[in-house]
C-alpha positions as CSV (number, residue, x, y, z in Angstrom):
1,X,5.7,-16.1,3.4
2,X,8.5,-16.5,1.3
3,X,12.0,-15.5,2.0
4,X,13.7,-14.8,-1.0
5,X,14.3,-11.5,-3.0
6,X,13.9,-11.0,-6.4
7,X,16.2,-9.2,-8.5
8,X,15.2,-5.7,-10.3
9,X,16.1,-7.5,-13.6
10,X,14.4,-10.7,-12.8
11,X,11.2,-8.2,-11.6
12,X,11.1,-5.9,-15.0
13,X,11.2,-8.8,-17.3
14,X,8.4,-10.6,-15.3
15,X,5.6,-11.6,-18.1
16,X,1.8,-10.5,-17.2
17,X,2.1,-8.3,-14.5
18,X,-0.5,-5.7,-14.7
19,X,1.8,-3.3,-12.8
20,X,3.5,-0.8,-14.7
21,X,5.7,0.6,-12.0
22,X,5.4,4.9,-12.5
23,X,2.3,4.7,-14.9
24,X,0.8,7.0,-12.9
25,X,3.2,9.3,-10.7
26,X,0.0,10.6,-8.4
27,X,0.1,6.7,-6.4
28,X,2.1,8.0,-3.6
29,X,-1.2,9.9,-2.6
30,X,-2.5,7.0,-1.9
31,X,0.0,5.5,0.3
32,X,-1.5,6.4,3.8
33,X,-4.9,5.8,2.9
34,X,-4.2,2.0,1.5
35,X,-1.5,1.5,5.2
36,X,-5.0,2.3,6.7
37,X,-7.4,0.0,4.7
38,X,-4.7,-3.0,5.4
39,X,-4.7,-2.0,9.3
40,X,-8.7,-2.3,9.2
41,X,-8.1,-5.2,7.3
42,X,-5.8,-7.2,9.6
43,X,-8.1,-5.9,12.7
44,X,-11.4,-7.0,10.9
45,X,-10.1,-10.2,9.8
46,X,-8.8,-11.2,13.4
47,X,-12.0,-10.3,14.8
48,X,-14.0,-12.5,12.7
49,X,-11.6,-15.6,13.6
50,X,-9.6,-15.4,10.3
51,X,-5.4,-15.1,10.0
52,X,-5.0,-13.5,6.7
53,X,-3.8,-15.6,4.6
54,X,-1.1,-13.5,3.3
55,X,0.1,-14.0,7.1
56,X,-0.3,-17.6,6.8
57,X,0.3,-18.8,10.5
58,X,3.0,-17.1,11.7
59,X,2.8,-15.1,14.9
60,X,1.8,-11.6,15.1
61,X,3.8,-8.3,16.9
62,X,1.1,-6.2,15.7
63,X,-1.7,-4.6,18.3
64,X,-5.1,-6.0,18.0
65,X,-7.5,-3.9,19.4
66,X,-11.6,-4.3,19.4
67,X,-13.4,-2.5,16.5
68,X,-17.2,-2.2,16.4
69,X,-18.5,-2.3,12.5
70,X,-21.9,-2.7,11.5
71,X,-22.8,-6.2,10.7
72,X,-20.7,-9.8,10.3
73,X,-21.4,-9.8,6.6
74,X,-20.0,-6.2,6.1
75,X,-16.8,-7.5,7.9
76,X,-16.4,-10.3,5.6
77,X,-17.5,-8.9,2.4
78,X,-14.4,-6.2,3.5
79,X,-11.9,-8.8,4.6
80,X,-12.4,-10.9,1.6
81,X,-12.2,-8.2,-1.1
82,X,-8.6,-7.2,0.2
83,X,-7.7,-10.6,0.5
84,X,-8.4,-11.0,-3.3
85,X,-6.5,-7.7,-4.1
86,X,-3.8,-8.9,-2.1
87,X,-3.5,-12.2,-4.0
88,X,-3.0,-9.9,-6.9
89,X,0.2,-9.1,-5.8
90,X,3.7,-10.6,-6.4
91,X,5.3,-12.7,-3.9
92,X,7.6,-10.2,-2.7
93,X,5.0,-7.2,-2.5
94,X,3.0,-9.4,-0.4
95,X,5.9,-10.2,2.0
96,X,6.4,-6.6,2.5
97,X,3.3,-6.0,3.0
98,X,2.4,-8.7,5.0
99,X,5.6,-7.7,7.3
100,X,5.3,-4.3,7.7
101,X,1.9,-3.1,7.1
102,X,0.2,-6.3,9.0
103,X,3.3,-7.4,11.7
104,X,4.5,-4.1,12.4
105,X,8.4,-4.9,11.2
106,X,10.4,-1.7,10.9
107,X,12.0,-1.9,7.5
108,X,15.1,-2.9,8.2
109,X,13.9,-6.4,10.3
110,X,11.8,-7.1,7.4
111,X,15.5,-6.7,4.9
112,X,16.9,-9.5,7.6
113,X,14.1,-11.4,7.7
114,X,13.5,-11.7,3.8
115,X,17.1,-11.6,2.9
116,X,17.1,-8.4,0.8
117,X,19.1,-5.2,1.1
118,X,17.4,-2.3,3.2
119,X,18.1,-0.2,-0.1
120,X,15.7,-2.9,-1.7
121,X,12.6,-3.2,0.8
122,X,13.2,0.7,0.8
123,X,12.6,1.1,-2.8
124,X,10.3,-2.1,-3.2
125,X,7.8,-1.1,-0.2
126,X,6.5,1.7,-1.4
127,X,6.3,0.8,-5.2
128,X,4.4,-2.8,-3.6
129,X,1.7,0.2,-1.6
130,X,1.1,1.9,-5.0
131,X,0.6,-1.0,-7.0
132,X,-1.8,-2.2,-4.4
133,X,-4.1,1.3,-4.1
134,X,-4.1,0.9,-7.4
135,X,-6.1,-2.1,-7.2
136,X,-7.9,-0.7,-4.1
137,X,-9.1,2.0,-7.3
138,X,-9.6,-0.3,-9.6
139,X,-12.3,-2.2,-7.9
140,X,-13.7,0.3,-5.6
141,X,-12.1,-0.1,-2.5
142,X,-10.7,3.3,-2.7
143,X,-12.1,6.4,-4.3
144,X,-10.0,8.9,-6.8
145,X,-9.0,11.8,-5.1
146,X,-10.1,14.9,-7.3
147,X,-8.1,15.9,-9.8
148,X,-5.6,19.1,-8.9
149,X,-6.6,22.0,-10.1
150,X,-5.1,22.4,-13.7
151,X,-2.5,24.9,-14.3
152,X,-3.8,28.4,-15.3
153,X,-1.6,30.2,-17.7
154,X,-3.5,33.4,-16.9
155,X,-2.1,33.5,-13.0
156,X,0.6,34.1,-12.0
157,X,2.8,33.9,-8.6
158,X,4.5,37.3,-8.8
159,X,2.4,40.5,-7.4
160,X,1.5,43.3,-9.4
161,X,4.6,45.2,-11.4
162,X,6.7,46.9,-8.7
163,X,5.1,45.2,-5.5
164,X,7.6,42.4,-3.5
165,X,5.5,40.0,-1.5
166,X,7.5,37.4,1.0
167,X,6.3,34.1,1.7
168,X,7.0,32.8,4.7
């Protein structure tokens, strides 16, 4: 993994990224659901003999416990479809990513080890998780959650004329 950190100007002026960082303000739901695809992910790849290659062959502080899934090919088929969202990524998303989510570095080992402000893999982390569930949509690996309900002009919060309700 690389070490460096890029620069919030050098990052917004990057030509042909795909991300457009708050296109869609409802990513953040996302969040723990994609932290759990990449721990199946790092589990099922190590059980099938295979260092991701975001990882490249550094040495893990993550646990790696046994998982029982259904079949070889479903474990690769899995492992491999990350791995190509993953690549998808810029090089700093993926060394966040790769750091925190896979190694298990708190936040502010991964600023030391990367060479970044805390302030920057603060920020960066979670906008690196949304970009990357919003791959995980894209292709299928996640599902949409349902739409919120719309809101309804007609209701209102307030009880009926004269009547104080207390939330609590």
């Amino acid at each position: 993994m690389s070490s460096h950190c890029i620069q919030a100007s050098e990052w917004e002026g990057a030509p042909g990224l795909p991300f457009e960082w708050g296109a869609d303000p409802n990513l953040w739901l996302y969040r723990n659901r994609t932290l759990g695809l990449l721990h199946r992910f790092f589990r099922l790849s190590m059980e099938a003999g295979r260092v991701p290659s975001i990882l490249g062959q550094e040495c893990f502080r993550n646990q790696i416990t046994s998982y029982h899934v259904s079949s070889f090919e479903d474990v690769v088929i899995f492992v491999h479809d990350v791995e190509r969202c993953i690549e998808q990524l810029d090089a700093v998303s993926k060394d966040l990513i790769g750091r925190i989510a896979l190694q298990g570095y708190s936040q502010d080992e991964t600023a030391r080890l990367i060479g970044c402000s805390r302030r920057t893999v603060l920020r960066r982390f979670p906008e690196a998780l949304d970009e990357l569930s919003e791959i995980f949509l894209r292709v299928g690996i996640l599902t949409a959650i349902a739409d919120p309900p719309q809101h309804d002009p007609e209701a209102c919060q307030e009880g009926e004329e004269g009547e104080i309700t207390v939330t609590m």
